[in-house]
C-alpha positions as CSV (number, residue, x, y, z in Angstrom):
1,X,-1.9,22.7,94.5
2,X,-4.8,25.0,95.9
3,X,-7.4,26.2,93.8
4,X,-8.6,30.0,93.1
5,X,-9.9,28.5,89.6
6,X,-13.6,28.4,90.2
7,X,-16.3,28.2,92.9
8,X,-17.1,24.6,92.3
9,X,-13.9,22.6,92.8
10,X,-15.3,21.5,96.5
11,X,-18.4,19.1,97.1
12,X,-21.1,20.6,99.2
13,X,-21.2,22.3,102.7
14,X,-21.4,19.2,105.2
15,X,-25.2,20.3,106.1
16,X,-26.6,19.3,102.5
17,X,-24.3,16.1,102.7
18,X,-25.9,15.5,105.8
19,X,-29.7,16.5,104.9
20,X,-29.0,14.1,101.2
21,X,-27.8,10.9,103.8
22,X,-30.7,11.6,106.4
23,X,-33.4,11.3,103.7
24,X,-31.7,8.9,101.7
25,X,-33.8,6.0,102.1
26,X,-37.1,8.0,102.6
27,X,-39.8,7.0,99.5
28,X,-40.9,10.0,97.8
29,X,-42.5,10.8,94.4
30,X,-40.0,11.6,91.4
31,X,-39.8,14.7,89.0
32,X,-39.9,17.3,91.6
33,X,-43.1,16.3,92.9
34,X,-41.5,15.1,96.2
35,X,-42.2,17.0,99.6
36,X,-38.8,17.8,99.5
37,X,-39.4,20.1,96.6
38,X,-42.5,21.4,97.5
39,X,-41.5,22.4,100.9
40,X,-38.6,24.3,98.9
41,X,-40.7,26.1,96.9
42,X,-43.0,26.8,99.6
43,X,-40.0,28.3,101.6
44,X,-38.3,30.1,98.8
45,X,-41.7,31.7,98.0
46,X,-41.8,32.9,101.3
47,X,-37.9,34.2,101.1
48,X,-39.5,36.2,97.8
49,X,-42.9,37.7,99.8
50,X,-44.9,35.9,96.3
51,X,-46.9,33.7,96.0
52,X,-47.7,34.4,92.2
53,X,-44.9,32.9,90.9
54,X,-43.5,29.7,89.6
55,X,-40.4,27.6,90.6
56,X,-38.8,24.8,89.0
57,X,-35.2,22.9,90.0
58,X,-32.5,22.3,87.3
59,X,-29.6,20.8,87.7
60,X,-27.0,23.6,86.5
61,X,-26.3,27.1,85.1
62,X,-26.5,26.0,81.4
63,X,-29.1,23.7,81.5
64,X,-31.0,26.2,82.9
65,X,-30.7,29.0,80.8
66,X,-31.4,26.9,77.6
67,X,-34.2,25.5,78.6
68,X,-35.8,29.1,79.9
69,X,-34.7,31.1,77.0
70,X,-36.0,28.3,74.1
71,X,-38.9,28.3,76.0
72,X,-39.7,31.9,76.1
73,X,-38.5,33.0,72.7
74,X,-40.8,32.2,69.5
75,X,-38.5,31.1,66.4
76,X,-38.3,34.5,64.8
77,X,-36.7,36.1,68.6
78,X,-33.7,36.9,69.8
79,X,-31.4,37.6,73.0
80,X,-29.5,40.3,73.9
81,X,-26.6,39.9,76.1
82,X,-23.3,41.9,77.4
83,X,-20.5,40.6,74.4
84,X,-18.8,38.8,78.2
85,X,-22.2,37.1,78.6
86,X,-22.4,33.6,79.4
87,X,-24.8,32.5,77.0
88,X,-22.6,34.2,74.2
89,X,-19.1,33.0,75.7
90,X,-19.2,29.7,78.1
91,X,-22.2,27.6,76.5
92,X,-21.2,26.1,73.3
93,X,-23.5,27.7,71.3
94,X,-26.6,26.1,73.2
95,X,-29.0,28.9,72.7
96,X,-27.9,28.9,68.9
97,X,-28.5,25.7,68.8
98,X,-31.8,25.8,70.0
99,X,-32.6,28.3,67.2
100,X,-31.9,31.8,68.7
101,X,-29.3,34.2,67.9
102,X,-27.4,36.1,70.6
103,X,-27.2,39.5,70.1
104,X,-24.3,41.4,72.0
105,X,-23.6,44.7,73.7
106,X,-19.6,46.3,74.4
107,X,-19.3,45.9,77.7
108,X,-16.1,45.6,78.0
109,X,-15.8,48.6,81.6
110,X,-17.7,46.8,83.8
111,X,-19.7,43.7,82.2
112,X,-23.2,45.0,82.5
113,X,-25.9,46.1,80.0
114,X,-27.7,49.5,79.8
115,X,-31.1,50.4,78.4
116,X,-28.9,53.0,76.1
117,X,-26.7,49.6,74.9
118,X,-29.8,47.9,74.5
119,X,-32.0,50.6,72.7
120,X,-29.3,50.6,70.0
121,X,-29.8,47.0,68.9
122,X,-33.5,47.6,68.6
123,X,-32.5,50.4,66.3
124,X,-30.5,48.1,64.2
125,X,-33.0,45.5,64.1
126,X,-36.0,47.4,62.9
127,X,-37.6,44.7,60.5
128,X,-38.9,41.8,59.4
129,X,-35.9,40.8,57.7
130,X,-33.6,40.5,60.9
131,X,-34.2,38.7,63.7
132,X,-36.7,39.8,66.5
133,X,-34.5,41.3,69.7
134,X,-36.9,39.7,72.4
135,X,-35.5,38.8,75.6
136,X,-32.5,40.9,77.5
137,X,-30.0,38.4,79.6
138,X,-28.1,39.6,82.2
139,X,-26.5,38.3,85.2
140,X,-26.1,39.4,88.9
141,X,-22.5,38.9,89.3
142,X,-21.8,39.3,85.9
143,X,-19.2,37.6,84.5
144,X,-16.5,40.0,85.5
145,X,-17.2,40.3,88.9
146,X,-19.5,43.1,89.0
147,X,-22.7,43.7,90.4
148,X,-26.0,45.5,89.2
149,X,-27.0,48.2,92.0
150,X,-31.0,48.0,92.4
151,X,-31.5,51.7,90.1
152,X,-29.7,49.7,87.8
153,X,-32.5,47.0,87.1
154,X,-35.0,49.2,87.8
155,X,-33.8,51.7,85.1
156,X,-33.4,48.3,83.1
157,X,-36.7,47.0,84.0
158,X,-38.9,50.0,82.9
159,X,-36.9,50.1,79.4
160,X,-37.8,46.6,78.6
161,X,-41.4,46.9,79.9
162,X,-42.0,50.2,77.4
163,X,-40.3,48.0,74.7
164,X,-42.1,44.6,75.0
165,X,-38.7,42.5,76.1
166,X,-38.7,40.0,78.5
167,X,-35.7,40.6,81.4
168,X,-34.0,37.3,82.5
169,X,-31.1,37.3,85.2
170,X,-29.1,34.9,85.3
171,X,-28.3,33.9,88.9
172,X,-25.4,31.5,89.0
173,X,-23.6,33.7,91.9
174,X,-26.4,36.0,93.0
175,X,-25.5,34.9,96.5
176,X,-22.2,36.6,96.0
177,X,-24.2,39.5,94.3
178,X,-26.7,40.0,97.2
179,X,-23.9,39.6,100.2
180,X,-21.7,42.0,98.3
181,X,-20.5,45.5,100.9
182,X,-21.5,47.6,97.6
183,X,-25.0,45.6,96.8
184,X,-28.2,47.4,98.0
185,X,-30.8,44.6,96.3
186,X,-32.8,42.2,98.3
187,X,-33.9,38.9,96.9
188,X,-37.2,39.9,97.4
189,X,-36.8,43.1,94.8
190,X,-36.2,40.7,92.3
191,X,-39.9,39.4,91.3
192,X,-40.8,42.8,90.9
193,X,-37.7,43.7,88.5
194,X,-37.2,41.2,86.4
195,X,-39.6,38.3,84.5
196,X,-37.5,35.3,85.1
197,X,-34.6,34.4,87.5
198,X,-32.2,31.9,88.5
199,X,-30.8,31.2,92.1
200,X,-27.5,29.3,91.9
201,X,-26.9,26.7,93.9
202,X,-23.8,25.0,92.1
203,X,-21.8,28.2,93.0
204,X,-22.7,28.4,96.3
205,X,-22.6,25.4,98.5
206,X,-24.4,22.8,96.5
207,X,-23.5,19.8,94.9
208,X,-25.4,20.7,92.3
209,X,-28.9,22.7,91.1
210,X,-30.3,26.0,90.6
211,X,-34.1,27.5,91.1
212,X,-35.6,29.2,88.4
213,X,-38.3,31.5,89.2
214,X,-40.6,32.7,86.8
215,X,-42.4,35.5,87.8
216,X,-44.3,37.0,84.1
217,X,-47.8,35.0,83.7
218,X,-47.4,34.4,80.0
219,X,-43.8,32.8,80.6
220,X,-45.2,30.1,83.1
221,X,-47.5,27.9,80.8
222,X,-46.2,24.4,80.0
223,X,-42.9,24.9,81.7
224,X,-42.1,21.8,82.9
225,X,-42.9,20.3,78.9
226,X,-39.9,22.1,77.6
227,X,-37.7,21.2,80.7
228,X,-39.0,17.3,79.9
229,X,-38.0,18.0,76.1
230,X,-35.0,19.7,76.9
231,X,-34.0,16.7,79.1
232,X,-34.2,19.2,82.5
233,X,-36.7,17.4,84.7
234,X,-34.9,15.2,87.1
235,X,-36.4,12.1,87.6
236,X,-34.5,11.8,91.1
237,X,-35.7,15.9,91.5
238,X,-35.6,15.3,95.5
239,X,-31.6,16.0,95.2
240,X,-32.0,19.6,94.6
241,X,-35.2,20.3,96.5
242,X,-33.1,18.9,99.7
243,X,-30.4,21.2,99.2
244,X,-32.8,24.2,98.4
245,X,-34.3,23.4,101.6
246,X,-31.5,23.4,103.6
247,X,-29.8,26.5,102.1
248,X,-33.1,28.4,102.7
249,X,-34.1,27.1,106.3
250,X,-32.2,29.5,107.5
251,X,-29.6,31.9,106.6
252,X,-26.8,29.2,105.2
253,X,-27.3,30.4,101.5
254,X,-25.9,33.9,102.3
255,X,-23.8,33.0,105.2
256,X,-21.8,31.0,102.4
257,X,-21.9,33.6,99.6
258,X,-20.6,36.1,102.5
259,X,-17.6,33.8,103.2
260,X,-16.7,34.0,99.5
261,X,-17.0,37.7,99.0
262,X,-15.0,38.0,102.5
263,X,-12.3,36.0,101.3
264,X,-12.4,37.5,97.8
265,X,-11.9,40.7,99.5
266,X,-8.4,39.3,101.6
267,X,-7.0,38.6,98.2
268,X,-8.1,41.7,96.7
269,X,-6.0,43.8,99.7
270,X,-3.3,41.5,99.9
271,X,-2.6,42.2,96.2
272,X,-3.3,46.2,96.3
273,X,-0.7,46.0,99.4
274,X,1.7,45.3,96.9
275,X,0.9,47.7,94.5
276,X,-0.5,46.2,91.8
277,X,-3.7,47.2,89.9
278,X,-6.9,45.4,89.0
279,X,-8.6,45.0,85.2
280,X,-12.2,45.4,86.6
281,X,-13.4,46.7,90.1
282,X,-15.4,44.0,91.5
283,X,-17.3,43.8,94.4
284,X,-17.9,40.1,94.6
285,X,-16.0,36.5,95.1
286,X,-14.1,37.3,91.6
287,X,-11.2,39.2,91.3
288,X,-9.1,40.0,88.1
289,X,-5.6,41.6,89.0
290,X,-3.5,42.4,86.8
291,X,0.2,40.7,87.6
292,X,3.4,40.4,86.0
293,X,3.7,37.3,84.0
294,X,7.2,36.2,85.8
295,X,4.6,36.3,89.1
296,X,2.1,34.6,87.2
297,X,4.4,31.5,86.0
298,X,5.5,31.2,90.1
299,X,2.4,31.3,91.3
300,X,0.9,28.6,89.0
301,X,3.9,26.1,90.4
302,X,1.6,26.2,93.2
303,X,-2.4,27.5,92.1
304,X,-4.9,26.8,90.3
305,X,-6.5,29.7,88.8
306,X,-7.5,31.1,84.8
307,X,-5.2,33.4,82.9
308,X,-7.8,36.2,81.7
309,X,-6.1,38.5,79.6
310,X,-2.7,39.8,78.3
311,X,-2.2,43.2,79.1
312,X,0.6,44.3,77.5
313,X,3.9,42.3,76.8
314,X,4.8,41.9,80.2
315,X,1.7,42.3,82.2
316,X,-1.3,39.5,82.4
317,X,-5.0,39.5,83.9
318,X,-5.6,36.8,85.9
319,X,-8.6,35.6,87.4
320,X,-9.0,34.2,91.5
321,X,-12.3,33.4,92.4
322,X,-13.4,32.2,95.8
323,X,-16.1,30.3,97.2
324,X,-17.7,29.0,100.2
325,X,-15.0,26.5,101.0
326,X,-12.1,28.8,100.3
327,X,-9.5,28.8,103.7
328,X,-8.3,31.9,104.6
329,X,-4.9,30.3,105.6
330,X,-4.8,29.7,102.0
331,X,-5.9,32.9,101.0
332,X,-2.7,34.5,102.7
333,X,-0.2,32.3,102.0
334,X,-1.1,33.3,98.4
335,X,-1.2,37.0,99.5
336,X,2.5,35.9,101.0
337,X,3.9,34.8,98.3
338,X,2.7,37.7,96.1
339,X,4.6,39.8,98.6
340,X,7.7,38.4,98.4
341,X,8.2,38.1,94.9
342,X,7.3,42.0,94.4
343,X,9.7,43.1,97.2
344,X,12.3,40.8,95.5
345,X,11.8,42.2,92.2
346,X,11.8,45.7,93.8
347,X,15.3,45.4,95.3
């Protein structure tokens, strides 16, 4: 079995295996106050041209989000997210659970949120006897493969400055956002768009971890509290800061996300080769073609990957996502086999 099912099923690229053994037994100071770590944020402040801004490692996409948004909402707030969002959809209910309610938006044509979407659940929410709309969550790939172009967020970014919101992005594959043929953002835009931010690491090469940057002054007091509290601050926090640094020492961080998107983009014209359509355009390492289910039942004899959607009675929408691991010999032997059932079935 090979699998399309996610962008986490490998380990770690061999240079943050390596950089983990070589400092292995080097003493260091816990919590993220190693040199490891500092060095990391040092760099990645650099990457960003701030200096004005805070940076904290957590050790995944979840995690990471709950802690941020608890800690940024009072008890009366709320967030606002696409109705795909991962906070709404994939999390269990965590930022409920931490006593906020997730708001959502139809986004059902491309995944993202608009300051037209978002203005009409401020007008529905216009007292003191609903919740507060507060914070806007968005993510860069969004969670159907879609990217937000940079007059996007900065359309986005003026609507929730004039309205008081705060603008998080969740970053889980912004590597594959930012390495995208259609994106025209660069990391560094980011700090001046949005108030908080995550880079994935998980997604993207890592064994594990993601760096939140926190770029609004009010949202940076006591941070590392509510990441203690919410059980965030890695005691062993050298693990991530390592692999920060080694994704950011050079260009390995997008060199990886570009191998994704590339081999995203070999699935997505092997399958249009056969002329079969697509549920979303995306631009990034997901894909969501839509595929007859008799294909769909072959193919899973031999790959991994999530059935999306049903289309109609026939038809399904499947997703294939790919990541920096992915072999393109795989990659066409899929395509192959795609092939040869439709010009089978065409005969």
């Amino acid at each position: 079995m090979y699998s399309f099912k996610n962008d986490y099923s490998e380990g770690a690229h061999p240079r943050i295996l390596n950089a983990l053994i070589e400092s292995n037994l080097v003493q260091d100071e816990g919590y993220g106050e190693d040199k490891y770590s500092q060095e990391a944020i040092d760099l990645l402040k650099q990457k960003l041209g701030r200096t004005d801004i805070d940076i904290h490692f957590l050790t995944g996409g979840t995690q990471t989000n709950l802690t941020s948004i608890s800690a940024f909402l009072r008890p009366i707030d709320a967030a606002i997210a696409a109705h795909t969002g991962h906070i709404f959809v994939h999390e269990t209910g965590a930022i409920e659970a931490t006593g906020h309610k997730v708001i959502t938006c139809d986004a059902r044509v491309d995944g993202k949120l608009t300051p037209k979407k978002i203005k009409g659940v401020l007008d529905s929410h216009p007292d003191e006897h609903m919740v507060k709309p507060k914070l806007v969550y968005i993510s860069n790939t969004t969670e159907i493969g879609s990217i937000y172009k940079k007059r996007e967020l900065e359309d986005l970014s003026k609507f929730c400055k004039e309205n008081q919101l705060i603008l998080y992005l969740d970053g889980a594959r912004l590597g594959s956002a930012l390495c995208s043929e259609e994106n025209d953002l660069k990391l560094s835009d980011l700090p001046d768009l949005v108030d908080a931010f995550y880079i994935g690491g998980t997604k993207n090469g890592a064994l594990l971890g993601e760096a939140l940057v926190i770029c609004k002054e009010s949202l940076k007091e006591d941070f590392r509290f509510h990441m203690k509290q919410k059980g965030a601050l890695l005691a062993k926090g050298r693990l991530i800061g390592i692999q920060f640094l080694e994704l950011f020492r050079d260009n390995l961080y997008f060199e990886l996300a570009d191998h994704a998107n590339k081999m995203a983009s070999k699935l997505s014209d092997g399958i249009r080769q056969a002329n079969l359509t697509f549920l979303t355009h995306s631009p990034s390492n997901q894909i969501f073609p839509i595929l007859p289910n008799a294909l769909v039942n072959e193919l899973q004899k031999d790959y991994l990957f999530y059935n999306w959607e049903k289309v109609d009675a026939e038809n399904s929408a499947v997703r294939l996502v790919t990541s920096w691991a992915t072999r393109e010999e795989e990659v066409m032997r899929f395509v192959e086999r795609i092939l040869r059932f439709c010009q089978t079935e065409s005969r």
